[in-house]
C-alpha positions as CSV (number, residue, x, y, z in Angstrom):
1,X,4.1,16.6,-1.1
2,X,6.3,13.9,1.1
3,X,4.5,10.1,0.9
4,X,5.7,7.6,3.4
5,X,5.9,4.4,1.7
6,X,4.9,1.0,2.9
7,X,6.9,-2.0,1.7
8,X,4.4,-4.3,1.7
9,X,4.1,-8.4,0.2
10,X,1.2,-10.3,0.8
11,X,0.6,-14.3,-0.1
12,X,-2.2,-14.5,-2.9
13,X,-5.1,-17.0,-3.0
14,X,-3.0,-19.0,-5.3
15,X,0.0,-19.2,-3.0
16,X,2.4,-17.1,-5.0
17,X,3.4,-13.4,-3.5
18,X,1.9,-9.8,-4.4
19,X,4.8,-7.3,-3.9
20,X,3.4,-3.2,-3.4
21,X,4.2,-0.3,-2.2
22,X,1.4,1.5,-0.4
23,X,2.3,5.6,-0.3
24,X,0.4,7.8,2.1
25,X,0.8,11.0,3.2
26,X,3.8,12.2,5.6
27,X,1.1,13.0,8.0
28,X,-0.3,9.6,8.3
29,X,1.5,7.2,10.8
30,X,-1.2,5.1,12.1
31,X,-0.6,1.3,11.4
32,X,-4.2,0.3,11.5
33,X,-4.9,3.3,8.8
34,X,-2.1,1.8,6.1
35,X,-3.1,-1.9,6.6
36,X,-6.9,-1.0,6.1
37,X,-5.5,0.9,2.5
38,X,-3.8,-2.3,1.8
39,X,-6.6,-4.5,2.6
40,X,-8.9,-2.0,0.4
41,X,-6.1,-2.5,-2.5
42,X,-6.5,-6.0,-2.1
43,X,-10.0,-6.1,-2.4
44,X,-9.9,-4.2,-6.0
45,X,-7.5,-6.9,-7.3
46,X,-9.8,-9.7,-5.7
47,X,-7.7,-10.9,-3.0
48,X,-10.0,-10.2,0.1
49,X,-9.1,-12.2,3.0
50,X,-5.2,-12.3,2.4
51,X,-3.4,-12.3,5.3
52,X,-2.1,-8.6,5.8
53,X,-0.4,-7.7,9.4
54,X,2.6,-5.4,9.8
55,X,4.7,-8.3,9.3
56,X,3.8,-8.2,5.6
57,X,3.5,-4.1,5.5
58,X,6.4,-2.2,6.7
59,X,7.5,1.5,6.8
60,X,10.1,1.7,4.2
61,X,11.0,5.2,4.0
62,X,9.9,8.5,2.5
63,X,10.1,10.8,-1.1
64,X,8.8,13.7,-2.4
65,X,5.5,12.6,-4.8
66,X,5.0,13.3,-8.4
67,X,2.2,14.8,-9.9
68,X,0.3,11.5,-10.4
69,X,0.8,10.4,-7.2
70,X,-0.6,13.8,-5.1
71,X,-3.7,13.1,-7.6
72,X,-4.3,9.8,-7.1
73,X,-4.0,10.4,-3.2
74,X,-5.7,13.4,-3.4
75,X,-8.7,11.6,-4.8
76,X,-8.5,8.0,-2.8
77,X,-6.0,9.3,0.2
78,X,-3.6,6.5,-0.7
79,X,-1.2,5.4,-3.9
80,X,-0.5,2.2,-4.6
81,X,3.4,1.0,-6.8
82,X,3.1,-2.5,-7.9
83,X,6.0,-4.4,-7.4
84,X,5.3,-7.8,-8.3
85,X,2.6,-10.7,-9.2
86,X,0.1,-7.9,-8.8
């Protein structure tokens, strides 16, 4: 399967910066869709509200997924890397 991945950092409650990559099938291109997986990402590490516009979530590029990730998206349409102060 070929993820696009979305190079995304977001400012936390605390001021410091979550770095992540959100990974979603080829097939899905719509911006509004990959923001709303972020936002729901960001709501499962209890920072709801962050500011998240496609100035902090950018196309990056895309890879063929491992097993993991086709499972993960399989199950929750969406794979999340964490970067950074996640």
């Amino acid at each position: 399967m070929k993820v696009s991945v979305w190079d995304t950092y977001v400012k936390k409650k605390n001021g410091s910066v979550m770095h992540f990559d959100i990974l979603v099938p080829e097939e899905v291109t719509d911006e509004k869709i990959i923001l709303e997986l972020g936002r729901k990402y960001l709501e499962t590490k209890n920072e709801d509200g962050q500011h998240l516009t496609s100035k902090e979530c950018r196309f990056c590029h895309q890879e063929v997924a491992t097993e993991e990730m086709e499972n993960v998206i399989s199950e929750n349409g969406y794979y999340i890397i964490e970067m950074e102060g996640c």
